[in-house]
N, C-alpha and C positions, 0 to 999 in steps of 0.2 A: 215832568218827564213822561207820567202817561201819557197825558196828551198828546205828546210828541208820537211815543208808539203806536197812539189810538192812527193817526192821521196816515203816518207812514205805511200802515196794514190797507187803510182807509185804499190810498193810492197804490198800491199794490195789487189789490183786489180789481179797482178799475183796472188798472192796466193788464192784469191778464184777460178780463170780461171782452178789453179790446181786440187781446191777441187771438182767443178763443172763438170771434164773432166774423159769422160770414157775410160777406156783403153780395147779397144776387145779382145786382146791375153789374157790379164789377167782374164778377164770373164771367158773367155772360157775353161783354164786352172784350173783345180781343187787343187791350192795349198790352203796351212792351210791357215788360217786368220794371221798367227803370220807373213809371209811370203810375206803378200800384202803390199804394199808401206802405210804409214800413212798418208796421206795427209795434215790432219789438221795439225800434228806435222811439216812436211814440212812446210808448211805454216808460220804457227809460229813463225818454227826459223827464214825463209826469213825473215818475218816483224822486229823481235828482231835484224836481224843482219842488215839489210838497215837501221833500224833506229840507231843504235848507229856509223855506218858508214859514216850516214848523218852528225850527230852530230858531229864527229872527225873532219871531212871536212870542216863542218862550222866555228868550233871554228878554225881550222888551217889557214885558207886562206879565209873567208868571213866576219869572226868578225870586229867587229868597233875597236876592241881591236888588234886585229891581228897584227900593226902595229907596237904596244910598245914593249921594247925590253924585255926582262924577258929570263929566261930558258923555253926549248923548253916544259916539263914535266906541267909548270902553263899554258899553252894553252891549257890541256884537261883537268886539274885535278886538283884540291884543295891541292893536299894530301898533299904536302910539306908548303903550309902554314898551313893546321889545324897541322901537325908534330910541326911546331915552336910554334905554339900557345898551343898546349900540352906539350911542354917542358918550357912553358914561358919564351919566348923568340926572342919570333915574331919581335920585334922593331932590335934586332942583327940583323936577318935574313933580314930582310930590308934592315939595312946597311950594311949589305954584298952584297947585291943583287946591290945597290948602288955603293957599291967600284969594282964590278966586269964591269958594264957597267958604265964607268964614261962619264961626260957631259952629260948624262940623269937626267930631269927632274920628269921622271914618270919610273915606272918599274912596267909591269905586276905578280903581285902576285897570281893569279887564272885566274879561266876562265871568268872569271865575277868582277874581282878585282885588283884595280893597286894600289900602294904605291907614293907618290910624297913627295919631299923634299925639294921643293924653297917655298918660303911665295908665290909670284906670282900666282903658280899654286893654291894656295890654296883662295884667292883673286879672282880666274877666276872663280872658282868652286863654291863657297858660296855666291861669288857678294857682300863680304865683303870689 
C-alpha cells in the first residue's frame, strides 16, 4: 500500500512540474488555443493511469493475498464472483474453483476475498 502511495505522489508531482513548465517555442508561436498542449488534461490522465497501474501491480505480486491460488482474472477484479453471486450460485462457483485447484485449502475469490473449505481453516480464522 505504500508503494501504491509512493507512486501516486510519484505522478502527481510530474504532473504538476508539467503544468508549472513553460514552453518558449510555443509562446512564441501564435497558434489557436485549440492547438496548445492541455496540460491539466495531461496531467490528469498520468495520475488516472499511474494510479490504476499501481493498483494492478499491487494486487498481482505485492498482496498478502497474492500467494493463493485462484484464477488469474480474481487478482484484479471482483467480477466473476459478483457474476456467480448474480446468477445465485456463488457456493458452485467455489466448488468449482475447488475442484479446478485441488489440495488447496483456501482459493482466491476477489481481490480482497478468498473461499476456504477444511473446518481447520475455518477454526484458525474465528479462533473457534
Amino acid at each position: 500500500m505504500a508503494l501504491l502511495v509512493v507512486v501516486v505522489m510519484l505522478s502527481l508531482s510530474v504532473s504538476l512540474l508539467l503544468l508549472t513548465r513553460r514552453m518558449p517555442d510555443m509562446v512564441e508561436m501564435d497558434e489557436p488555443a485549440y492547438l496548445a498542449p492541455n496540460f491539466l488534461a495531461l496531467g490528469i490522465f498520468l495520475v488516472v493511469v499511474t494510479a490504476c497501474s499501481a493498483t494492478l501491480v499491487y494486487r498481482l505480486f505485492f498482496s498478502p493475498l497474492s500467494k493463493i491460488p485462484g484464477p488469474w482474472i480474481t487478482r484484479i477484479s471482483g467480477i466473476l464472483e459478483a457474476n456467480a453471486l448474480k446468477d445465485k450460485r456463488r457456493s458452485e462457483w467455489a466448488n468449482e474453483l475447488f475442484a479446478e485447484y485441488p489440495g488447496t485449502a483456501a482459493v482466491r475469490t476477489g481481490p480482497n476475498s478468498v473461499s476456504f473449505n477444511h473446518p481447520e481453516a475455518v477454526k484458525s480464522i474465528y479462533g473457534t
